[in-house]
C-alpha positions in Angstrom: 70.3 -63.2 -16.4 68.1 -61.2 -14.1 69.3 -58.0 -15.7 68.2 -59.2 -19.3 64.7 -60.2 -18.4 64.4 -56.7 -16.7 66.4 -55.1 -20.0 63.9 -57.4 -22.1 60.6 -56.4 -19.9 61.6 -52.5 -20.6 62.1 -53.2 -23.8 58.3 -54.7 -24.7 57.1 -51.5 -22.6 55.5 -49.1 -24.9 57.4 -45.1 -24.8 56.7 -42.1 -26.0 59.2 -39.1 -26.1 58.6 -36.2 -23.5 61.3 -33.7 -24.3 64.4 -33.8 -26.4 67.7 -32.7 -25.1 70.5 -32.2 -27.7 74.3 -31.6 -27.4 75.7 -29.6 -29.6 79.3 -29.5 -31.4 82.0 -28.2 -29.6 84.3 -26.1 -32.7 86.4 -24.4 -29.6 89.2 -26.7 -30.6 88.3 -26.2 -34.9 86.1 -28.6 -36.7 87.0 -31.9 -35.8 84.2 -34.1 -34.6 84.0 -33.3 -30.5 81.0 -32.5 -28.4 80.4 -30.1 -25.5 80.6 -32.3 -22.3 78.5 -29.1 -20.2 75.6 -31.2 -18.7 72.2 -30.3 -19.9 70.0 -29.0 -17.3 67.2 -30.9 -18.4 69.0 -34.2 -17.3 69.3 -33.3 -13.8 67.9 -35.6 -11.1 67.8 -38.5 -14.4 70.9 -39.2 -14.5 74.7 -38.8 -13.1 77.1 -36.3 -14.3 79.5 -38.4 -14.5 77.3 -40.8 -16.5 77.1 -38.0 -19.2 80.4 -37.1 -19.5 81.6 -40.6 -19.6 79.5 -41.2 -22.6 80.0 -38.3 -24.0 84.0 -38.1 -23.5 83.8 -41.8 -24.9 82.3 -40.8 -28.2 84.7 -38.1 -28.7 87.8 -40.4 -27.8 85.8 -42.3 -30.9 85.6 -39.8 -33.1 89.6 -38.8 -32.4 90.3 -42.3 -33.0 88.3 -42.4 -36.4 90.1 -39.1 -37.8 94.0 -40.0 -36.9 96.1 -39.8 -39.5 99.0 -42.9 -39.1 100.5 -45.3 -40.9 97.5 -47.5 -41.2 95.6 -45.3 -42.8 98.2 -44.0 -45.0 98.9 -47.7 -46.2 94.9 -48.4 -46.3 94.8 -45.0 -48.6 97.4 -46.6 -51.0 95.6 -50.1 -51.3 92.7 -48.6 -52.1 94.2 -46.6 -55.1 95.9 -49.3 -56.6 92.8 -51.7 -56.2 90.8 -48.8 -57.8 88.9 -49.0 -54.7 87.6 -52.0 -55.1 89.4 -53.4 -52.1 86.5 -51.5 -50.4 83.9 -54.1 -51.5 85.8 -56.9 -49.3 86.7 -54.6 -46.2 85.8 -51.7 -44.2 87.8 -48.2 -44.0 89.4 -47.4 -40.5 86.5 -44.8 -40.3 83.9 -47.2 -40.8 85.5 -49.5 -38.1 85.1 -46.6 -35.5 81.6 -46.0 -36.9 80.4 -49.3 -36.0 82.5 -49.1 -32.3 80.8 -46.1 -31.8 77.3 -47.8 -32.7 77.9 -50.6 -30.3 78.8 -48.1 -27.7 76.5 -45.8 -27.8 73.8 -49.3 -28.0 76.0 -50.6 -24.8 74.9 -47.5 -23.1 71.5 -47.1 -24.1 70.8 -50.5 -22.5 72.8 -50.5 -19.1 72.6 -46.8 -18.1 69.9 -44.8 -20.3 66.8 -46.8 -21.0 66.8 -47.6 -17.1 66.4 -44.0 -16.2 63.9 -43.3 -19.0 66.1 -41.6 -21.6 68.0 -42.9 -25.0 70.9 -41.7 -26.7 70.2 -41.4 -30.7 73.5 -42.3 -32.7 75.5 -39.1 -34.0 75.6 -40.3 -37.4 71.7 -40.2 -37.6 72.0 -36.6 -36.6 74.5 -35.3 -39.5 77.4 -35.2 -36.7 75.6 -31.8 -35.6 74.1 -33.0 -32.2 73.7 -35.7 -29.9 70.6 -36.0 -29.1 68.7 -37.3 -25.6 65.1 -37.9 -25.9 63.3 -38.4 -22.4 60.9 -41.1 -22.3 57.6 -41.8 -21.1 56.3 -45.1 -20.5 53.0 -45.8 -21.9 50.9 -48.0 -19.3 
């Protein structure tokens, strides 16, 4: 309880953005969605290493998840061609599912690890899947 009236406290206090930090795509492996997992040296002494490359090794598992090719989807690819893809107005794709994981993830992790150290994680999908981007906070007194 304590830790959502501090969350909640942080939350009301007014921030600006210092300096942005971005990862970029990692196309070592070809173009399937993956970040680099170097840490930035902008983000040293604000937070762990091993904070970053959790996060960031967690939103590429994500992304891996999202673009597998299985039965599911094969069967999920069928239904929507024989619905005329209408069956998309009643559910979400698998891809959409891992969208809305990786939201709440990368949400999860703004509120436990980042925001208490004075930076923020934006959402990949914001950025065109190019970057991740860090912005460093300042807090407006």
């Amino acid at each position: 309880m304590a830790v959502n009236n501090q969350t909640q406290a942080m939350d009301s206090m007014p921030r600006t953005v210092m300096a942005k930090v971005f990862v970029q795509r990692d196309y070592s492996e070809g173009t399937a969605v993956k970040f680099q997992t170097k840490f930035p040296q902008e983000l040293e002494g604000r937070i762990d290493q091993s904070t970053f490359q959790y996060t960031v090794n967690e939103v590429n598992a994500i992304f891996t998840k999202a673009e597998e090719l299985g039965s599911r989807a094969y069967c999920e690819g069928c239904l929507a061609c024989l619905t005329a893809y209408t069956v998309f107005l009643c559910m979400d794709t698998h891809y959409q599912r891992c969208l809305k994981e990786l939201a709440q993830f990368i949400s999860e992790q703004n509120e436990h690890q980042y925001l208490p150290k004075g930076l923020m994680i934006t959402d990949p999908m914001e950025r065109g899947l190019r970057v991740i981007e860090i912005c460093i906070l300042r807090q407006d007194t």
